[in-house]
Backbone as a printed PyTorch tensor [residue, N CA C, xyz], in Angstrom:
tensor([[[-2.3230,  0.1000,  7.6030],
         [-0.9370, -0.3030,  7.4040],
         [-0.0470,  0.5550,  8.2810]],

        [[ 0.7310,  0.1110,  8.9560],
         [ 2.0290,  0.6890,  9.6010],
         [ 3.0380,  1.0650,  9.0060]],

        [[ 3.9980,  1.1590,  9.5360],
         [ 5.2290,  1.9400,  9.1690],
         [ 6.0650,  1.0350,  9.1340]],

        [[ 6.8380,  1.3200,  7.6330],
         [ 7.7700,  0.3050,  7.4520],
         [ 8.9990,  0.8460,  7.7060]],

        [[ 9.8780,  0.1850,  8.8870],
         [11.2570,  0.9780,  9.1280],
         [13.0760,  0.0750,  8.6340]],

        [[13.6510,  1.0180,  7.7050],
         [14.5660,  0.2280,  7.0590],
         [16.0430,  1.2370,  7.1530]],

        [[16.9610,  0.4590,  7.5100],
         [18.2210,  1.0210,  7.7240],
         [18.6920,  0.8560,  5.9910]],

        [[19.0720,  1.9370,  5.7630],
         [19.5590,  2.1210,  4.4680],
         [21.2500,  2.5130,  3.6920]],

        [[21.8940,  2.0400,  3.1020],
         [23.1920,  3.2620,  3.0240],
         [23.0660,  4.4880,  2.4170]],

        [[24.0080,  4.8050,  2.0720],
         [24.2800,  6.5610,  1.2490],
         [23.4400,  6.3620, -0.2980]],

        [[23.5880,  5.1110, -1.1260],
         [23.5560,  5.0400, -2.0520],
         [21.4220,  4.4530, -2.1280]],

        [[20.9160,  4.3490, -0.7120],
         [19.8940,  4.1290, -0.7030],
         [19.1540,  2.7860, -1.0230]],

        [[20.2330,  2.2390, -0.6840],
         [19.8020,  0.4490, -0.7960],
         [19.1800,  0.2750,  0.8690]],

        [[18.2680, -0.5500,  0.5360],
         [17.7950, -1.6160,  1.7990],
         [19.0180, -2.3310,  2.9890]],

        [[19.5300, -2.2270,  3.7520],
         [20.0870, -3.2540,  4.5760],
         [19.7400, -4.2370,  4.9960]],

        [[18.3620, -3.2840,  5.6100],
         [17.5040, -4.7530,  6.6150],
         [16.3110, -3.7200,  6.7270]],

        [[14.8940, -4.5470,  6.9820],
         [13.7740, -3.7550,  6.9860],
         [12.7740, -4.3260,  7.9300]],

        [[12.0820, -3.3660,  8.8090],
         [11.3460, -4.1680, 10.1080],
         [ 9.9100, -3.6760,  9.2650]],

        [[ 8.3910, -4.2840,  9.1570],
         [ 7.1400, -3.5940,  8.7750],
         [ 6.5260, -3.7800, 10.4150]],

        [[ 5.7910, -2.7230, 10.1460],
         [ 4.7330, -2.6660, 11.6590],
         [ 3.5390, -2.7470, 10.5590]],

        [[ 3.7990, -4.0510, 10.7710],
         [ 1.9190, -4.9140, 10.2170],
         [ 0.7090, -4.1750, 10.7260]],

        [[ 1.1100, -4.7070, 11.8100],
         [-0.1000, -4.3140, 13.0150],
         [-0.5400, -3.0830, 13.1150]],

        [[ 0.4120, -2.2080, 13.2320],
         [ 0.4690, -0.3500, 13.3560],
         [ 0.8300, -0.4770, 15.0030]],

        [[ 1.5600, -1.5760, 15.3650],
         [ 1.7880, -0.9600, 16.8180],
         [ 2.4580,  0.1020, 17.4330]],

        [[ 3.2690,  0.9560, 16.7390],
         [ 4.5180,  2.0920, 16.8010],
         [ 2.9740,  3.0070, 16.6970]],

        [[ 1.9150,  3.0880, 16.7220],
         [ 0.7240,  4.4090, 16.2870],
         [ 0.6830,  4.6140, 17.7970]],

        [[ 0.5120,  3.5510, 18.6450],
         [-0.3180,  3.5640, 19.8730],
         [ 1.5950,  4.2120, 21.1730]],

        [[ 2.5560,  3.8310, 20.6580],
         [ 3.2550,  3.9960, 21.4780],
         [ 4.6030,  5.2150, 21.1530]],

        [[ 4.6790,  5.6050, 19.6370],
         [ 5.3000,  6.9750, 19.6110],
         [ 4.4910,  7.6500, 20.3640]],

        [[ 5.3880,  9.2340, 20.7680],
         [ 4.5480, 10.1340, 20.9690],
         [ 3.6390, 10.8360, 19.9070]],

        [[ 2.5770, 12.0750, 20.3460],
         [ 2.2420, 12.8150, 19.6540],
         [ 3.2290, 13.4080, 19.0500]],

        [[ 2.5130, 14.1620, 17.8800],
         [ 3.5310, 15.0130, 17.1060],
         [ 4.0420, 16.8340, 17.9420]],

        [[ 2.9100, 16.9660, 18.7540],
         [ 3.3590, 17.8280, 19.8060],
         [ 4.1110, 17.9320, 20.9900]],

        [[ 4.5430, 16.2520, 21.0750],
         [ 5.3740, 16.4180, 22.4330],
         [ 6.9330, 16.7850, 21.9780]],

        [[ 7.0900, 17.9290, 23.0060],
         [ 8.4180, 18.3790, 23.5360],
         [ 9.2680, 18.2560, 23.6150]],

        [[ 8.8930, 16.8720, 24.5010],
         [10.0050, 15.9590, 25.3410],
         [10.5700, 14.9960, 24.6490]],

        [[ 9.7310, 14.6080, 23.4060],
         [10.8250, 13.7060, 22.5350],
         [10.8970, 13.8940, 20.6480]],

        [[11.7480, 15.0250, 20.2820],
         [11.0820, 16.0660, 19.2590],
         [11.4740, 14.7320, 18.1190]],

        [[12.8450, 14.3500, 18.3390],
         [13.1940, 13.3030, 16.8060],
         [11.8560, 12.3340, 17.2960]],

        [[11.0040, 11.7230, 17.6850],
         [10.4130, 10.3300, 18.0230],
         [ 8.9100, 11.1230, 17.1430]],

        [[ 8.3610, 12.6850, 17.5720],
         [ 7.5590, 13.0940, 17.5310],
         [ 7.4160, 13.9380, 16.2800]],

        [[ 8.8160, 13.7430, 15.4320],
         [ 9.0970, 14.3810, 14.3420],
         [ 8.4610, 13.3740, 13.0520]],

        [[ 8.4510, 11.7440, 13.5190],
         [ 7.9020, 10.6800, 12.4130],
         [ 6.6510, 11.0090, 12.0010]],

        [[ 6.7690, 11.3160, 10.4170],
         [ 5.2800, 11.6600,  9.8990],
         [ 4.9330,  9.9450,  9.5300]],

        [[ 3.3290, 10.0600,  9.9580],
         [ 3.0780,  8.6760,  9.9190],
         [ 2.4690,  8.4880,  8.3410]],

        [[ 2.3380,  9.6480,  7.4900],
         [ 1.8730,  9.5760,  5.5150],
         [ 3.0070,  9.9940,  5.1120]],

        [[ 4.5290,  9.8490,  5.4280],
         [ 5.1740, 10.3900,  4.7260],
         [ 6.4080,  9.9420,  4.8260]],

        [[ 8.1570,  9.5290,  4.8210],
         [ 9.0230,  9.5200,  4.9090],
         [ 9.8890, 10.8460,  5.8130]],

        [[10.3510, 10.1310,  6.9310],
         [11.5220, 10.3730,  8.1010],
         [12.3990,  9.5960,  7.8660]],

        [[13.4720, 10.6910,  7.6770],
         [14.9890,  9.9170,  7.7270],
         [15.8460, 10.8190,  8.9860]],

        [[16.3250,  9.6800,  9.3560],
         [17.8750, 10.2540, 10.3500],
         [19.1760,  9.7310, 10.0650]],

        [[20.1320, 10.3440, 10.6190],
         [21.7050, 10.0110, 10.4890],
         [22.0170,  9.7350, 11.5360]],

        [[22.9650,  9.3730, 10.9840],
         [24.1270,  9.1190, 12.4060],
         [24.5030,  9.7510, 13.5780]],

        [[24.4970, 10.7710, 12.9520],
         [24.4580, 12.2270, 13.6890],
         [23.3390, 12.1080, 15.0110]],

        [[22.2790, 11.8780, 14.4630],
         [20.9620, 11.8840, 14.8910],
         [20.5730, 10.5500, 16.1720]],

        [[21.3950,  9.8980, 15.7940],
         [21.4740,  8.9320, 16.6970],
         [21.2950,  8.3670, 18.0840]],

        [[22.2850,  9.5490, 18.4730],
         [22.6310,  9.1710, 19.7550],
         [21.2680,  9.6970, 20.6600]],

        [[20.9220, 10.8260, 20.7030],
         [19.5390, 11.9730, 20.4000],
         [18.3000, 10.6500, 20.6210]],

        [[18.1910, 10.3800, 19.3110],
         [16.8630,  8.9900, 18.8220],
         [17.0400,  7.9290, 20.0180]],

        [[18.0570,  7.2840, 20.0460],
         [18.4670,  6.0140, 20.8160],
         [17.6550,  6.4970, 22.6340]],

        [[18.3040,  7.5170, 22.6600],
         [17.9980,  8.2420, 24.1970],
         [16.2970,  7.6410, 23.9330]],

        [[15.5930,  8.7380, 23.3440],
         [14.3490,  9.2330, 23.2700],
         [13.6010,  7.5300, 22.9040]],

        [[14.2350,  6.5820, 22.1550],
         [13.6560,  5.3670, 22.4250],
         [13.6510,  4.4050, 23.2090]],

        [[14.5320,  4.7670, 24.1750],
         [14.2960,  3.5550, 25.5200],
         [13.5190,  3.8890, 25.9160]],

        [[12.5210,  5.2070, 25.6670],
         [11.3110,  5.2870, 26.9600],
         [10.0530,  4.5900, 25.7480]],

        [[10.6970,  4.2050, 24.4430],
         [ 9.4700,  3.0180, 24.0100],
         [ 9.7620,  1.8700, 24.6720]],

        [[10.8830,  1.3560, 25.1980],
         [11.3230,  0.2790, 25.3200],
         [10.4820, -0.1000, 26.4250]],

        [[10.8670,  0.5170, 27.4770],
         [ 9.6560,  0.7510, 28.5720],
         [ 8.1140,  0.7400, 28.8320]],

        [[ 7.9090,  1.3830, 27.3280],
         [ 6.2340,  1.4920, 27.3820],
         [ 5.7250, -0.0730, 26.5550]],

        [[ 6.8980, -0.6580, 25.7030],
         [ 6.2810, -1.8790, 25.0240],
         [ 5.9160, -3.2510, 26.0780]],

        [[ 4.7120, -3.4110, 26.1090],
         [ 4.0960, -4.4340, 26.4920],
         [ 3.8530, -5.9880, 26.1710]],

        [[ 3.3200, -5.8000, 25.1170],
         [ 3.0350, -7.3150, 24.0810],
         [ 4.1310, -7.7320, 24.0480]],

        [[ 4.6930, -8.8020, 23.5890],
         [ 6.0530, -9.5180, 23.1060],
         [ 6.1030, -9.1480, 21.6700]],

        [[ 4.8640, -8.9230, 21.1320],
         [ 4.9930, -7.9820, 19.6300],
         [ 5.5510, -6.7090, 19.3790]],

        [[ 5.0830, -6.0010, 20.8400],
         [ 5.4430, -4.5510, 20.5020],
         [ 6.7890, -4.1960, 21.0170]],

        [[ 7.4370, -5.6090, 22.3740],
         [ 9.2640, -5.5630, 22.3100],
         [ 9.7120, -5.7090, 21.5600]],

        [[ 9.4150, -7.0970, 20.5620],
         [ 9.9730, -7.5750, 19.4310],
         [10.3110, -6.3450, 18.6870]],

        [[ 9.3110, -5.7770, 18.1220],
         [ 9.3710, -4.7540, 17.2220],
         [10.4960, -3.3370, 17.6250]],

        [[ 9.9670, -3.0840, 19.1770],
         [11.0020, -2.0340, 19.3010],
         [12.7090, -2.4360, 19.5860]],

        [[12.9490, -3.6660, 19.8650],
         [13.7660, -3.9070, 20.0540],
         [14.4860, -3.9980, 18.3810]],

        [[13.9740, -4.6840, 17.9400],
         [14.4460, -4.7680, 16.1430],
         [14.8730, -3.2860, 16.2470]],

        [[13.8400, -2.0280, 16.0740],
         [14.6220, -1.0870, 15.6570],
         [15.4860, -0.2230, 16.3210]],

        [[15.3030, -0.4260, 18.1710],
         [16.8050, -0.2040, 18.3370],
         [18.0050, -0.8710, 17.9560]],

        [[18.0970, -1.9200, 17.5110],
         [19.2430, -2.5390, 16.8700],
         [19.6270, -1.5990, 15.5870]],

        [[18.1320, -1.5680, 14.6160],
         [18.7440, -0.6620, 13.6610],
         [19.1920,  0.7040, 13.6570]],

        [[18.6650,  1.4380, 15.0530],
         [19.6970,  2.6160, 15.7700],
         [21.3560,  2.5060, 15.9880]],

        [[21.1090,  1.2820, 16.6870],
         [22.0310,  1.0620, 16.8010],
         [23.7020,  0.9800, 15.7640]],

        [[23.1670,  0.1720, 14.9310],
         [23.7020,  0.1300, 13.1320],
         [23.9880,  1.3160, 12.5760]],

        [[22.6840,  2.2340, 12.5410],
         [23.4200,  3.2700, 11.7310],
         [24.0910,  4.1090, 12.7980]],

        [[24.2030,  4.1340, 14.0000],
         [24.8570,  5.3050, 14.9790],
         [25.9120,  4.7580, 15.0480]],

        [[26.2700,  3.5590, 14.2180],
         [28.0270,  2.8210, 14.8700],
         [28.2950,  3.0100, 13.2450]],

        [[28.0080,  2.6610, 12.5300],
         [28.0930,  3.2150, 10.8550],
         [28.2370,  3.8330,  9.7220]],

        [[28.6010,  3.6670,  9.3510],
         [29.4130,  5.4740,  8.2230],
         [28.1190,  5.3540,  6.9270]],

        [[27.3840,  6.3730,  7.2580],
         [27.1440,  6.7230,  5.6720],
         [25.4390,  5.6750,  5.7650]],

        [[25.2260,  5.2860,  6.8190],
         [23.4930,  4.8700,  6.9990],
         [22.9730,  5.4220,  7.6150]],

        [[21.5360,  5.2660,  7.2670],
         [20.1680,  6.3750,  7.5470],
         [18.8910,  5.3920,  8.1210]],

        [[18.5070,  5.2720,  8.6480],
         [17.2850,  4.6430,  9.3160],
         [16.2090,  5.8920,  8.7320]],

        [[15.1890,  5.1280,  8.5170],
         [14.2660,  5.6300,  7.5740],
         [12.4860,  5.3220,  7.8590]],

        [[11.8020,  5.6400,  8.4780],
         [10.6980,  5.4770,  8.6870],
         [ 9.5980,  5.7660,  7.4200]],

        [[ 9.1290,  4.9590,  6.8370],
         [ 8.3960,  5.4460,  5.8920],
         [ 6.5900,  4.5690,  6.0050]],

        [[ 6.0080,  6.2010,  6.0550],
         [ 4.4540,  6.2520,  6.1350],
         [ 3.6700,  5.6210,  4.8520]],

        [[ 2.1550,  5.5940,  5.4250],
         [ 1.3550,  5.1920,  4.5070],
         [ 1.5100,  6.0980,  3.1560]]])
């Protein structure tokens, strides 16, 4: 099972929610050791990652170089969905994009 990623508000309701059925986000985040992209490499894949708004602008950067690496029309689809939901909470008061692991 993949990672289910859901833009959330303050009060922790659902907005909108993307699942990675497949687990395609396994093969195209980085490791948890890379450097070069610490929020992307910070997603625990057994556990819950949340970011803010704050966090945003940071994340958004560090995910166009998924945008780049997605191949399939599955694995744009998918990254494109959740830059939108970057997008949402970095224009948004008080939402959290939320990656949550097996």
């Amino acid at each position: 099972m993949g990672l289910c990623i859901v833009l959330e508000n303050e009060a922790g309701e659902s907005l909108e929610m993307l699942l990675d059925g497949k687990n395609l986000l396994h093969k195209l985040l980085p490791s948890h050791d890379d450097d070069a992209h610490p929020l992307l490499a910070s997603i625990d894949w057994y556990g819950d990652t949340v970011f803010n708004n704050l966090q945003m602008k940071r994340f958004l950067a560090e995910w166009e170089n998924l945008v780049q690496r997605a191949g399939s029309p599955e694995e744009q689809e998918l990254v494109a969905g959740i830059k939108s939901l970057g997008h949402r909470c970095r224009d948004g008061v008080h939402l959290y994009l939320k990656f949550i692991g097996d």
